[in-house]
N, C-alpha and C positions, 0 to 999 in steps of 0.2 A: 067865799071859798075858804078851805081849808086845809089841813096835808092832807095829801088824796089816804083814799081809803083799799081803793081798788087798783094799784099800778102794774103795771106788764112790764117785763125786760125785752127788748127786742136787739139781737145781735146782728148787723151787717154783713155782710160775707160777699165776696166777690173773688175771682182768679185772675185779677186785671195786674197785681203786684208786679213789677217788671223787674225789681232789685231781689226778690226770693218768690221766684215764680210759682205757682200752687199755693202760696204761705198758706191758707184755712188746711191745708191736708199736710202740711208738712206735719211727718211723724216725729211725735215725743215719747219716749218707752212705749212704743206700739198703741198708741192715741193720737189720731189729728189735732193740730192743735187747736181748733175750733170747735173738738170736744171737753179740752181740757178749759177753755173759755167757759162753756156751758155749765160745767160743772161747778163754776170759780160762783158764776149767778146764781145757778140752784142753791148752792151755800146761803149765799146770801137771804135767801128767804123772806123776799119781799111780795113775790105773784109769780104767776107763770113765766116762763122765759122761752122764746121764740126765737131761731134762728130763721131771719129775711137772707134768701140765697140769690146770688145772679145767675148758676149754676147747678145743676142735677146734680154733680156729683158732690156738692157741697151737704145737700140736703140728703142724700145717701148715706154720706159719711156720718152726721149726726146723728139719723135717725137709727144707725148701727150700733152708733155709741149710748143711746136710751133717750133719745131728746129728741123735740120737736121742731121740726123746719118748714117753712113754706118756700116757694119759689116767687121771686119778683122777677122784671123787668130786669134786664143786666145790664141795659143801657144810664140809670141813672146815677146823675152826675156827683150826688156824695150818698155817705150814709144817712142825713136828717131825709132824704127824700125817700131812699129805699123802708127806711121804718116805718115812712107815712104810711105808704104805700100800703105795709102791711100791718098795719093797725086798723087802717079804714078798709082793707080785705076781711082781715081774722071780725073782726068788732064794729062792724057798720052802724050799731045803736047806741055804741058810747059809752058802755059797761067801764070802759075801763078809765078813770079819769086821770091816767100821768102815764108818761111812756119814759124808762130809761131808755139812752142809747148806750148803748157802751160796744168800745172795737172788740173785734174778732181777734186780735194780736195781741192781746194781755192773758198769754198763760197762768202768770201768777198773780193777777190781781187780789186783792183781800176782799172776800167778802164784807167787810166792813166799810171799806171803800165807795162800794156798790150801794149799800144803805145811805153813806150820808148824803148821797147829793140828792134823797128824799127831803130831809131836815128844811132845806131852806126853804120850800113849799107850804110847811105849815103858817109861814106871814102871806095874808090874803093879797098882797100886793106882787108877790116875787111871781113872775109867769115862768122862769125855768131856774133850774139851781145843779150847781156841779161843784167840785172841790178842788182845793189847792194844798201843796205841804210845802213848807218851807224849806228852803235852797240850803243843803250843807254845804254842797261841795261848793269852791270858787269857782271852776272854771265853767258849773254853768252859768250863775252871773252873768257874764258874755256872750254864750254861746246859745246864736240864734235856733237852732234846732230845741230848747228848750223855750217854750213859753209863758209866758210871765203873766199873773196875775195883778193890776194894781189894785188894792185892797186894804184897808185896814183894818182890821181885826182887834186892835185894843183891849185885846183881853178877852174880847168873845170865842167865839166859835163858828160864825156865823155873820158874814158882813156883805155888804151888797159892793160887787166888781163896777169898776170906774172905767176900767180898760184893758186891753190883753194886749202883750205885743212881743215882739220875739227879742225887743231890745230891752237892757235891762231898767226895767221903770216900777214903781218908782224910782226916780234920778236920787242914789245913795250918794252924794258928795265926795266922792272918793272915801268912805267910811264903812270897810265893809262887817263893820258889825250890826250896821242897819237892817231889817231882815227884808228878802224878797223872796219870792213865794213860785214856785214853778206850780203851773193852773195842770191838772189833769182831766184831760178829756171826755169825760165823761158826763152826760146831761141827764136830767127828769124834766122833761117837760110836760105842763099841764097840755091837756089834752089841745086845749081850744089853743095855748099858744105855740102847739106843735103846729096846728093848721095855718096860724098867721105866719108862722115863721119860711116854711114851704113856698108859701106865695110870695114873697118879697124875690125880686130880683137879686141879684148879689149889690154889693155896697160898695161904696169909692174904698174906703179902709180895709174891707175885705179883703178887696182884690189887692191892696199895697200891700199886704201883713199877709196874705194868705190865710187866715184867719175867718172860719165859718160864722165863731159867735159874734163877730162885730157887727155882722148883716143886724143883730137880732139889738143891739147895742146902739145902733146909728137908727133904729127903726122907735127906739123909742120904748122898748124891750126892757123889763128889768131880770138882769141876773143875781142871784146872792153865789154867797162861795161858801161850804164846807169845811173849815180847816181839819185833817187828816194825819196823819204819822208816817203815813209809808205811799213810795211814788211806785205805780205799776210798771212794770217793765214791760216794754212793746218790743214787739218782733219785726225787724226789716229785712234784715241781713242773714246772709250764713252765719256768719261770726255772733249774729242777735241768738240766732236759732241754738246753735252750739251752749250759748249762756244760759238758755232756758232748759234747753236738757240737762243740761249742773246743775241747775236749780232745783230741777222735779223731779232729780233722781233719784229712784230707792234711798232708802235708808239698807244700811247694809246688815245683812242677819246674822 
């Protein structure tokens, strides 16, 4: 194997959010934000980009916005299952040999972002690859809503994850000039290790950490990591939603 040739973006969507209800349709300067997702991938310019919906209206809204959607099952339990779903839909022969996932709630991600976590796929050995930037601020350091990548990077660009967890790990000695690495969510998995991954029940460490890729990590799964520049901003909240409208709005004439 090789870095694929042929990858597809596949985006999650669902209206299940209980903290910013509708979040794929909440409006950004008269764009769902599940458009402006689409858009962030199209940039990227790596294969097609599919929005996997739990919801009509989700797949309405995009295909409004110029982009493609299929409808899945609404009932499943994360987004690696909804993208199987619709990969072994869209592509039952295997055309496509890597699927990104990437959420639905990064209005401003970089498409550059999007590309690297292609990178760690060209080592014959990595079955899935996503990326990490390193922690400026201190207080996420601590702060379990941020997730930590343990990694060492030594100078590369590209190094294979030990562990993920919401505590700050590696263990910096009280030294906070030691760097740690907040992991960004975002996966390529090769095809065949999308299918192993699906099938695995969830993990003892999963369930403790909350933490999807450790299933893939305790399974005996190799992940590499992307080192990046810039951490995509996710949407939960009104207050998230409000930051992202600052963000993508107009430039003024």
């Amino acid at each position: 194997m090789s870095r694929p040739a042929t990858p597809i973006i596949i985006i999650p969507a669902r209206l299940g959010a209980t903290r910013l209800p509708d979040k794929p349709l909440a409006d950004i300067h008269g764009t769902p934000m599940i458009a402006h997702v689409w858009r962030r991938a199209m940039e990227a310019a790596v294969g097609p980009v599919i929005v996997a919906c739990g919801e009509q209206a989700i797949a309405d809204a995009v295909r409004q916005a110029g982009g493609e959607a299929m409808l899945t099952r609404p009932d499943h339990p994360s987004g690696s299952d909804r993208i199987f779903e619709a990969v072994e839909t869209l592509d039952p022969e295997g055309r496509h040999d890597a699927v990104i996932n990437l959420q639905g709630d990064w209005p401003t991600v970089a498409p550059d972002v999007i590309r690297a976590v292609l990178s760690p796929l060209a080592e014959a050995a990595v079955d899935i690859g996503t990326a990490a930037a390193a922690i400026s601020d201190p207080a996420e350091r601590s702060d379990p809503n941020v997730v930590k990548a343990a990694v060492d990077f030594a100078g590369r660009r590209i190094a294979r994850a030990l562990y993920f967890s919401r505590a700050p790990v590696p263990w910096d000695g009280g030294d906070a000039t030691r760097p740690l690495y907040h992991h960004i969510g975002v996966y390529a998995f090769r095809r065949q290790a999308l299918r192993r991954f699906v099938a695995l029940p969830p993990s003892p460490l999963e369930k403790r950490e909350r933490l999807e890729q450790l299933r893939a990590l305790e399974a005996g799964m190799r992940i590499d990591v992307a080192l990046v520049d810039t951490i995509p901003f996710g949407v939960d909240t009104p207050d998230g939603l409000a930051r992202a409208r600052a963000l993508l709005a107009p430039a003024p004439r």
